[in-house]
N, C-alpha and C positions, 0 to 999 in steps of 0.2 A: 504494500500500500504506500500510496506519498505521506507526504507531510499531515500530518491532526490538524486540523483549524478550529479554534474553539470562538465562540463568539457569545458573550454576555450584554445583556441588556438588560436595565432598571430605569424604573424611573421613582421619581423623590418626590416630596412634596414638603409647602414651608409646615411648620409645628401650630401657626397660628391661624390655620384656615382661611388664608385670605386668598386662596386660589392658585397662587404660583405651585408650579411643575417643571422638574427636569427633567428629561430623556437622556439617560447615560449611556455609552456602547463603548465596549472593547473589544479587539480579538485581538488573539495571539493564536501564533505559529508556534506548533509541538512537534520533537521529533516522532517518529515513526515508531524506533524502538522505545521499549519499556524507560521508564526512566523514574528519578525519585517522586513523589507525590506532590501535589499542586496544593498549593496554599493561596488560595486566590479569597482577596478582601475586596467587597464595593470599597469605596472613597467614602467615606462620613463629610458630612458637612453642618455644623454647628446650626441649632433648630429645625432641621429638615428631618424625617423620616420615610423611611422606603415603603412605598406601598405596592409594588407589585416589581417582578424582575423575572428572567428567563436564562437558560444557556443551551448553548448549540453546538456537536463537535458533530465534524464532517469529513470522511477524505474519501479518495477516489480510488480505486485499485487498478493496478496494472491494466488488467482487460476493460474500462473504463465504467465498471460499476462502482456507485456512487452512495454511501455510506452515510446516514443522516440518524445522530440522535438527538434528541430536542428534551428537557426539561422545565417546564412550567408547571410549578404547583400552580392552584386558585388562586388566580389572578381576577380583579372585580374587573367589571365591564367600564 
């Protein structure tokens, strides 16, 4: 298989309910082979908390099949 591509998305909201939202995204590039374990932290931002967030790791295999697992707990609408 190639390279792992992991792709995390959240998004935040202020603490005070005044409506602000952020939309966060990362990915990262993992090797192929096995390697130490991922220690992967959202970004905190002082009065904001996470209300909803996902992650995605995907690779492709030699013969060009395409490998997708997706994690999203309940997420509100």
């Amino acid at each position: 298989a190639s390279a792992l591509q992991l792709r995390l998305h959240w998004q935040r909201a202020d603490a005070l309910g005044q409506g602000g939202t952020e939309n966060r995204h990362r990915r990262l590039a993992l090797p192929a082979s096995a390697g130490p374990p991922l220690d992967l932290v959202f970004d905190a931002r002082s009065g904001w908390f996470s209300t909803w967030w996902s992650a995605r790791l995907d690779t492709t295999r030699d013969d060009g099949l395409r490998h997708i697992h997706v994690l999203a707990p309940g997420n509100p609408l």
